[in-house]
VEXDREN-2710 file (C-alpha; in Angstrom, 1 decimal):
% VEXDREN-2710
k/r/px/py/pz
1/UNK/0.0/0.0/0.0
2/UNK/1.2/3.7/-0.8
3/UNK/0.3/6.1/1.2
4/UNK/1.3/9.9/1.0
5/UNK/1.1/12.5/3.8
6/UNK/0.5/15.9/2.9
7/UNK/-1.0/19.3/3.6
8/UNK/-3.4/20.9/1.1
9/UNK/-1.7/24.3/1.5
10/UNK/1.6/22.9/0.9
11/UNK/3.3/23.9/-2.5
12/UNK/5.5/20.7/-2.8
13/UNK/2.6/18.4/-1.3
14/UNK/1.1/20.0/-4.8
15/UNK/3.8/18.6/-6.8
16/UNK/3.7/15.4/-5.5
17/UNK/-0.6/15.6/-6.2
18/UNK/-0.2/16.7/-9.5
19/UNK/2.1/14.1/-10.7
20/UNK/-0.2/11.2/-9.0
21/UNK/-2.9/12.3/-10.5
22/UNK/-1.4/12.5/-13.9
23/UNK/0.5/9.0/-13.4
24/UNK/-2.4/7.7/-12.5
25/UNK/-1.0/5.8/-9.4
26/UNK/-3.1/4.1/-6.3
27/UNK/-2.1/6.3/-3.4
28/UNK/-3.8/6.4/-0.3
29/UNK/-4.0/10.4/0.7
30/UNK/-3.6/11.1/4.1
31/UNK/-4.0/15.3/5.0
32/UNK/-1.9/16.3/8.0
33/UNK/-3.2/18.6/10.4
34/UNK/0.0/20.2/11.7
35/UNK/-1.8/20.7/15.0
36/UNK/-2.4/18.0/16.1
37/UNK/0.6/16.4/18.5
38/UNK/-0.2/12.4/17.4
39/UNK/0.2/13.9/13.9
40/UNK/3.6/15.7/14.1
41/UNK/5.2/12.7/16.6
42/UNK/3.6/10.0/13.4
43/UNK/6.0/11.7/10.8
44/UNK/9.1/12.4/13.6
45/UNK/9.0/9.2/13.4
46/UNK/8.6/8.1/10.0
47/UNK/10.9/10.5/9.2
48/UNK/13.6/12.6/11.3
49/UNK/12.9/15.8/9.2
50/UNK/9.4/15.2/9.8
51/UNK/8.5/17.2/6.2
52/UNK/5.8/16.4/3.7
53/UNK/4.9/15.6/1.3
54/UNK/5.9/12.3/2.8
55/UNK/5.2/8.4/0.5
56/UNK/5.1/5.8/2.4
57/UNK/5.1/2.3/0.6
58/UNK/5.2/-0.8/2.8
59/UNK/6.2/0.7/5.7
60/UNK/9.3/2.2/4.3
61/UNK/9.4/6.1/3.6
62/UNK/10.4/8.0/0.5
63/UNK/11.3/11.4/1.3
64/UNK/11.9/14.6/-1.3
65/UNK/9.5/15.4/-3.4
66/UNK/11.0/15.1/-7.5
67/UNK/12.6/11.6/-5.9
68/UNK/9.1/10.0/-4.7
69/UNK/7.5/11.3/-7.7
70/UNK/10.2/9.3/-10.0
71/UNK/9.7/6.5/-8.3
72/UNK/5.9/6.5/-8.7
73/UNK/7.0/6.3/-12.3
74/UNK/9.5/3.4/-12.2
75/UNK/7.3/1.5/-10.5
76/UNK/3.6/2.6/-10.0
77/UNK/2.2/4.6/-13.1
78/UNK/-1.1/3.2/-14.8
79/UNK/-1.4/5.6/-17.3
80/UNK/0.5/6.3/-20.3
81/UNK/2.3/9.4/-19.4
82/UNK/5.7/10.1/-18.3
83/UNK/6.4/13.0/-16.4
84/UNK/10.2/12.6/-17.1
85/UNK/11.5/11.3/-20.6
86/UNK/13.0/8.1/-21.1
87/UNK/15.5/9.5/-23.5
88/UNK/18.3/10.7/-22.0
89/UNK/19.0/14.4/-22.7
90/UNK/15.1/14.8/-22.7
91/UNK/15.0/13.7/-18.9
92/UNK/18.5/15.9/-18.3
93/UNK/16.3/19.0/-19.6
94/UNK/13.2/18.4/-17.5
95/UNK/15.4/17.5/-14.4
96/UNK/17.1/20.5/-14.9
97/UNK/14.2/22.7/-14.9
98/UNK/12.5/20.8/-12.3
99/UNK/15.1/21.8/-10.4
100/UNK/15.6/25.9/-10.8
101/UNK/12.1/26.2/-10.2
102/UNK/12.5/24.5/-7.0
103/UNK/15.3/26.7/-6.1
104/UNK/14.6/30.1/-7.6
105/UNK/10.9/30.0/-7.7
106/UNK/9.8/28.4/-4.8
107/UNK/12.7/28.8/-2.5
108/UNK/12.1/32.7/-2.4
109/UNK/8.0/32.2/-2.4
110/UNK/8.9/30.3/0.9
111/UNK/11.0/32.7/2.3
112/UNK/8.4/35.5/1.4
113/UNK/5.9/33.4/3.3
114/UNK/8.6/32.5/6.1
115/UNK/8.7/36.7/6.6
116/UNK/4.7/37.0/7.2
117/UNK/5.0/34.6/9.5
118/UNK/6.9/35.9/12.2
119/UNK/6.1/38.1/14.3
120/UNK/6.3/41.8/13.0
121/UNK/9.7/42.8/15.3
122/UNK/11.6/39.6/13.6
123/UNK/10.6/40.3/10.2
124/UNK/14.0/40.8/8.1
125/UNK/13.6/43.6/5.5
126/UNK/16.7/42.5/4.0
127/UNK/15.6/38.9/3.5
128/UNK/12.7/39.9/1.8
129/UNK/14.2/42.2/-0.7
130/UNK/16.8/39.3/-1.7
131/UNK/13.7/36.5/-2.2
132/UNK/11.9/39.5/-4.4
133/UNK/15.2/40.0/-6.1
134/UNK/15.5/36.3/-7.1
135/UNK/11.9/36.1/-8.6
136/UNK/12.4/39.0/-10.6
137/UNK/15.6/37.4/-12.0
138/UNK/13.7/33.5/-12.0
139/UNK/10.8/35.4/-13.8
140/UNK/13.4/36.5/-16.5
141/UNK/14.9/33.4/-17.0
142/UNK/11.8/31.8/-17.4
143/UNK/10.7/34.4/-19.9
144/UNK/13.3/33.4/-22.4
145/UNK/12.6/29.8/-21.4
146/UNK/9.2/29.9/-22.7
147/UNK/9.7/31.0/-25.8
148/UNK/8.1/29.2/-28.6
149/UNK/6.8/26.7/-26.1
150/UNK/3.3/25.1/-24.4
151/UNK/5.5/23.5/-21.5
152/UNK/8.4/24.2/-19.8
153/UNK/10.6/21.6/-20.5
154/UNK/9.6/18.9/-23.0
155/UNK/6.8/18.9/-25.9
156/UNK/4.6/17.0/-23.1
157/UNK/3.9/18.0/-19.8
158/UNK/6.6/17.5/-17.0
159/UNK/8.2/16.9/-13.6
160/UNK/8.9/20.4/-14.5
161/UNK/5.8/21.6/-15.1
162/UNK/4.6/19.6/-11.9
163/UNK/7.2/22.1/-10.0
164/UNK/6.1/25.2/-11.8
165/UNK/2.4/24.8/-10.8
166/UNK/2.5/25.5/-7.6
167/UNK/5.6/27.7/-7.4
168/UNK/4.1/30.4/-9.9
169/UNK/0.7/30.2/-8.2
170/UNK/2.5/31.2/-4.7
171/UNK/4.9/34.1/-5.9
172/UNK/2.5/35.5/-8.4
173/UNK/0.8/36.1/-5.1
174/UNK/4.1/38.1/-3.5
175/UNK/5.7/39.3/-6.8
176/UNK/2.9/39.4/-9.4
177/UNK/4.2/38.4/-13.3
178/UNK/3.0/42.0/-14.7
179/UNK/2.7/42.8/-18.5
180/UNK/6.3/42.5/-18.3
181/UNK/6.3/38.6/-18.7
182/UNK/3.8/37.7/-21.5
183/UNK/4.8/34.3/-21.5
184/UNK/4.7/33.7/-18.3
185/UNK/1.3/34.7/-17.9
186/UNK/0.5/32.8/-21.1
187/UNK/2.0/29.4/-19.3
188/UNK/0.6/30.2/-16.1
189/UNK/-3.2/30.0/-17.7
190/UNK/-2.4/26.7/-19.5
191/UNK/-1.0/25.8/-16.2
192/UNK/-4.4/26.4/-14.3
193/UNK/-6.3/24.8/-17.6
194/UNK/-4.6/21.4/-16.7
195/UNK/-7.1/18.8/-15.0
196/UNK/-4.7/17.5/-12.7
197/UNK/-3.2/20.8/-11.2
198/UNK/-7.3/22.6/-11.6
199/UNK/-8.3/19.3/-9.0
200/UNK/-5.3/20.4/-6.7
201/UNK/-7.0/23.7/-6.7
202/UNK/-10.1/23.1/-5.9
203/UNK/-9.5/21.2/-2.9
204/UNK/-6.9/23.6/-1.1
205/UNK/-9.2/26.6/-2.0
206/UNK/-10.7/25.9/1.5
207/UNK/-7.4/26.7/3.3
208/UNK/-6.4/29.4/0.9
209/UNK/-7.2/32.3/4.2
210/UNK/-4.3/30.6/6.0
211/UNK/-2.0/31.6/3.3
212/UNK/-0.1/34.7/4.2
213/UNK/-0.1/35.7/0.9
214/UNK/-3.8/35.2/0.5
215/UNK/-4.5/39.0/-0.2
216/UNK/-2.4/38.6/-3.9
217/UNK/-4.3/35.7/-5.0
218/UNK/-6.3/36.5/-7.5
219/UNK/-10.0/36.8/-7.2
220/UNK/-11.5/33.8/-9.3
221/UNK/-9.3/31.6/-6.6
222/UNK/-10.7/32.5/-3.6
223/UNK/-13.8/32.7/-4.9
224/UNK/-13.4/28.2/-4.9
225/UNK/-13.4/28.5/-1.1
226/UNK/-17.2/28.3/-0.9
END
């Protein structure tokens, strides 16, 4: 049995949803409430970071998100898709991009989000200024990217588009995309078009007033919370 831990809210807990849904793979979905104390002590000890999203198969954990979603491809897709390529340069390119956009996309979103949540006499003006610095850059790298292209990294939809989803939906919240990025906003639409990542949506829309960000999300989101 597979069974994955996760929080609605969470942006990498998306990523891991998005790419079970489009592999099609039997998971058992189990949301965490982080406070509950039962809760937090179950994934101490299933894992020592105690992080989600968290896969559990057979009593043995598989932590980091890009990883556990690979191995839901080796070894439990039931649809046709592949979310990384078999070829070899083809899975280099989408590794690749899964990869910035985990570190320059939604490594400053989290910090941004980090910020609001601290009490206002910790807050680090400094800090926040770098992780907005680093999404205006990502955003211009991801510009160029785009060009001439539906997805971010292969003719077919991705591990990297998986990564995107969520990433872009945060920061567009904290550092909007503007007219100044076209394609972006272009990408981000198909983005939200997508079943799989529309689904993932629609059933964290409930929590969406925990977000700190909430205020930047755009109307036609928080209208979903019902």
């Amino acid at each position: 049995m597979l069974r994955l831990y996760y929080h609605p809210l969470s942006s990498y807990c998306w990523k891991a949803l998005i790419a079970i849904d489009v592999l099609g793979a039997d998971v058992e979905l189990h949301a965490v409430d982080p406070s509950d104390a039962e809760e937090r002590a179950l994934l101490a000890s299933l894992s020592p970071f105690g992080k989600i999203p968290l896969l559990v198969e057979q009593g043995r954990p598989l932590l980091e998100t890009s990883i556990l979603i690979e191995h839901l491809q080796l070894h439990h897709a039931r649809s046709a898709a592949r979310l990384i390529p078999e070829q070899a340069a083809g899975a280099l390119e989408v590794r690749l991009w899964d990869r910035l956009m985990d570190q320059y996309v939604m490594t400053p979103m989290q910090a941004l989000t980090s910020d609001l949540l601290r009490p206002e006499a910790q807050r680090d003006p400094m800090a926040v200024d770098r992780a907005r610095d680093l999404l205006a850059t990502s955003y211009g790298v991801l510009e160029r990217q785009l060009e001439g292209r539906t997805w971010l990294a292969s003719e077919d939809f991705s591990l990297a588009d998986c990564a995107a989803a969520p990433a872009l939906f945060y920061a567009n919240a904290y550092v909007p995309f503007g007219t100044g990025h076209p394609r972006i906003a272009a990408y981000f639409e198909r983005l939200m078009e997508h079943p799989a990542i529309a689904g993932v949506i629609r059933n964290a829309a409930p929590f969406f007033r925990y977000f700190p960000g909430h205020a930047g999300l755009a109307p036609r989101f928080l209208e979903q919370q019902g």
